[in-house]
PARO-64448 format. One record per residue (C-alpha): residue number from 1; z, x, y; residue in one letter. Coordinates in pm, whole numbers. Last residue first. Layout:
PT	NUM	Z	X	Y	A
...
//
This chain:
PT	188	7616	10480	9107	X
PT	187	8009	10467	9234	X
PT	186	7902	10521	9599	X
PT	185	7639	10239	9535	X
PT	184	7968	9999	9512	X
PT	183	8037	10035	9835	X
PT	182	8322	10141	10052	X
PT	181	8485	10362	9789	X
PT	180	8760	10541	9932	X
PT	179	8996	10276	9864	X
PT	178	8973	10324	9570	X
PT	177	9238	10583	9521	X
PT	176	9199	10847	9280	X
PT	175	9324	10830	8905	X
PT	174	9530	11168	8946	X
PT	173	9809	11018	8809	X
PT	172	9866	10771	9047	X
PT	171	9751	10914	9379	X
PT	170	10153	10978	9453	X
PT	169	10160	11235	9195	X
PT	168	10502	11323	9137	X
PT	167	10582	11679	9007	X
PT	166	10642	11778	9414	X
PT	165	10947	11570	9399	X
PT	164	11087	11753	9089	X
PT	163	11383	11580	8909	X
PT	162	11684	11787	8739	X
PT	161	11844	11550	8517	X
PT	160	11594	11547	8306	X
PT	159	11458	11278	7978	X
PT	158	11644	11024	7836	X
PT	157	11518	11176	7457	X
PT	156	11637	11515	7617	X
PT	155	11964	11405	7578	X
PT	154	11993	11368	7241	X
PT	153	11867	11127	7007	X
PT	152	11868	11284	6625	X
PT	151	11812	10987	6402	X
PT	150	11417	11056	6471	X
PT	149	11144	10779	6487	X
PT	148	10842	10876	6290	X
PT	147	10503	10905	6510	X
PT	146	10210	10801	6386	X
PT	145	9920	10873	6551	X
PT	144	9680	10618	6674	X
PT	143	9345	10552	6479	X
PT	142	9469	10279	6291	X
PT	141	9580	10081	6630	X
PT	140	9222	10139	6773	X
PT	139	9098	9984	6453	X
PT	138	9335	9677	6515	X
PT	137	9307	9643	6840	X
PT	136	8884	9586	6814	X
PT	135	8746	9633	7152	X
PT	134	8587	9293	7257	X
PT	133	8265	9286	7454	X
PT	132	8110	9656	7346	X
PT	131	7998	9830	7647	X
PT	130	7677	9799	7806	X
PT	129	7334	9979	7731	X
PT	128	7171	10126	8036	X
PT	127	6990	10026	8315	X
PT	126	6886	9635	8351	X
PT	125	6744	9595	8688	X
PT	124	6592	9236	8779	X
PT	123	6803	9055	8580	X
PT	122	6739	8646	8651	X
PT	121	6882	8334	8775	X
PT	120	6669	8016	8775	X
PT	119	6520	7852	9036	X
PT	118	6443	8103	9302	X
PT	117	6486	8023	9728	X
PT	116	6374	8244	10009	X
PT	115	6389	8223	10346	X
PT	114	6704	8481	10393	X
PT	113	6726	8751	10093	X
PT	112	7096	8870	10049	X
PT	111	7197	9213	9935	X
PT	110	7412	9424	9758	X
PT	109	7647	9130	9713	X
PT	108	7893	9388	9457	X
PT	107	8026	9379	9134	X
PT	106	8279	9529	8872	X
PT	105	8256	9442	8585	X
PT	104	8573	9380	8363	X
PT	103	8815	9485	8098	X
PT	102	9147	9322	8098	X
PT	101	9181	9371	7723	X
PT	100	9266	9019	7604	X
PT	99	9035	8903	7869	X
PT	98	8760	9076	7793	X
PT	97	8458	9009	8025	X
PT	96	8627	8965	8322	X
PT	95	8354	9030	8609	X
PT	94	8521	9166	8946	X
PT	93	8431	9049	9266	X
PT	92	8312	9277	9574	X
PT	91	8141	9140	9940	X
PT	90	7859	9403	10026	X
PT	89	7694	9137	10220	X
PT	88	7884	8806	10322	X
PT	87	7867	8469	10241	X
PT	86	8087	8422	9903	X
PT	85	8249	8144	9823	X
PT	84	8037	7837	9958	X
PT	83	7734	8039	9858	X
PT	82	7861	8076	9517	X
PT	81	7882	7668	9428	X
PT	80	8206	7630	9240	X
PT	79	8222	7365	9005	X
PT	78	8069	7527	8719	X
PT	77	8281	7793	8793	X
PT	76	8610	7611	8799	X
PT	75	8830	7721	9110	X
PT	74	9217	7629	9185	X
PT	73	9318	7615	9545	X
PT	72	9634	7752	9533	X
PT	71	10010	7586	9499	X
PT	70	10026	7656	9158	X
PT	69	10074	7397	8876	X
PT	68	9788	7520	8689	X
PT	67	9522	7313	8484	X
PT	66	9326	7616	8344	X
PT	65	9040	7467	8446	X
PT	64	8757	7604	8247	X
PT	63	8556	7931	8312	X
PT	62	8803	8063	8632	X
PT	61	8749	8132	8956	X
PT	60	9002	8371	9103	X
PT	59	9052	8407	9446	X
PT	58	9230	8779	9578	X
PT	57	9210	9059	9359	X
PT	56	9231	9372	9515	X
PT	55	8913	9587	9496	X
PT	54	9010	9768	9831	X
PT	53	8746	9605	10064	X
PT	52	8933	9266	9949	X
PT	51	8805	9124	9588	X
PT	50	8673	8754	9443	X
PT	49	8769	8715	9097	X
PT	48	8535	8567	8844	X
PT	47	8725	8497	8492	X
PT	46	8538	8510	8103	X
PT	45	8743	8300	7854	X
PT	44	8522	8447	7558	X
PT	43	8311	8282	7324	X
PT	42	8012	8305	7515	X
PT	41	7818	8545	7306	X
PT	40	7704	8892	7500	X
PT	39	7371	9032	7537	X
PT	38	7439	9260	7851	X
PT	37	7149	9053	8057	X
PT	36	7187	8719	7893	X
PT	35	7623	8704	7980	X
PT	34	7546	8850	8321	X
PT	33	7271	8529	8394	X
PT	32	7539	8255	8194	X
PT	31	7838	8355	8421	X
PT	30	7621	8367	8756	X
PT	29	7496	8020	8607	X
PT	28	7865	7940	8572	X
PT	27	7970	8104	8916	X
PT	26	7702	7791	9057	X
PT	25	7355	7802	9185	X
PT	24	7329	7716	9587	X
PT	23	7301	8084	9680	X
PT	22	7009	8138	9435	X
PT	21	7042	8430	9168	X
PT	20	6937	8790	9171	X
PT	19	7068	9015	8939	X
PT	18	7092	9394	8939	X
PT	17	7256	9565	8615	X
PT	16	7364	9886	8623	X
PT	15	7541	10120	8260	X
PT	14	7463	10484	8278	X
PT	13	7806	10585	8316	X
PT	12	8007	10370	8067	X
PT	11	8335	10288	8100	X
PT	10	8349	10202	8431	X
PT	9	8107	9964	8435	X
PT	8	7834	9866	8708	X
PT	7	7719	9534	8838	X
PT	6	7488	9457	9124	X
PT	5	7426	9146	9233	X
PT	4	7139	9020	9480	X
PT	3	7203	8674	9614	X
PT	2	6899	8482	9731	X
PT	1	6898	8215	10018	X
//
């Protein structure tokens, strides 16, 4: 069988990339196949984890064994075969890319091909340029305002005594609720 991934970012727009791989290959040739298509090194400790409906990460599969005293089935990708993971269409994982800044990919099993077997991994869709790999902290810290701490505390610094239900935004802030999303095409 063929797997058909799609992968979008949320931080940039325009960014899609399709891949189709074999369901007997491994997360590290998954790993290797997203790593040619954006262009990145492997020098990072890059993470799989396999998502509900709601994006909620559920089995993580990791790029070395982290040697973990948990409980859990522990997963090394170039251990794990996909298709004994992941059967099902529309099935979402999440890419970690940068670790140290928890930024991912997320993807999708947009389709799988019955009957029909490829060798090698490869990017069939490549749309877009994709994000830098590693954000540098140190620039981002340079660019943040300073603010000078104050001698004069008061008690406005603890904030007010007179709370507003209706100021609370149970969505989170406004950032939506994923749940909505039942594909990743509705994203795209």
């Amino acid at each position: 069988m063929v797997y058909k991934f799609r992968l979008l970012s949320d931080e940039v727009d325009n960014f899609r990339r399709d891949i189709e791989i074999d369901s007997d290959a491994t997360f590290f040739d998954l790993h290797t196949a997203i790593l040619n298509s954006v262009g990145y090194p492997d020098d990072q400790m890059t993470s799989f984890f396999i998502c509900n409906d709601r994006w909620v990460k559920e089995v993580e599969i990791t790029l070395e064994d982290m040697g973990g005293m948990s409980e859990d089935e522990s997963y090394v990708m170039a251990d794990t075969v996909i298709g004994d993971i992941i059967e099902d269409e529309k099935q979402k994982l999440v890419y970690v890319f940068d670790p140290l800044g928890d930024r991912v990919f997320y993807m999708e099993l947009s389709k799988i091909e019955f009957g029909k077997d490829i060798d090698q991994a490869v990017c069939t869709k490549s749309v877009g340029d994709a994000p830098v790999q590693m954000l540098n902290f140190d620039e981002l810290m340079n660019k943040a305002p300073i603010v000078e701490a104050s001698d004069d505390i008061n008690e406005d610094f603890y904030g007010s005594d007179s709370y507003n239900e209706d100021d609370l935004d149970p969505e989170g802030y406004g950032i939506g609720d994923l749940s909505d999303i039942s594909s990743i095409d509705d994203i795209y």
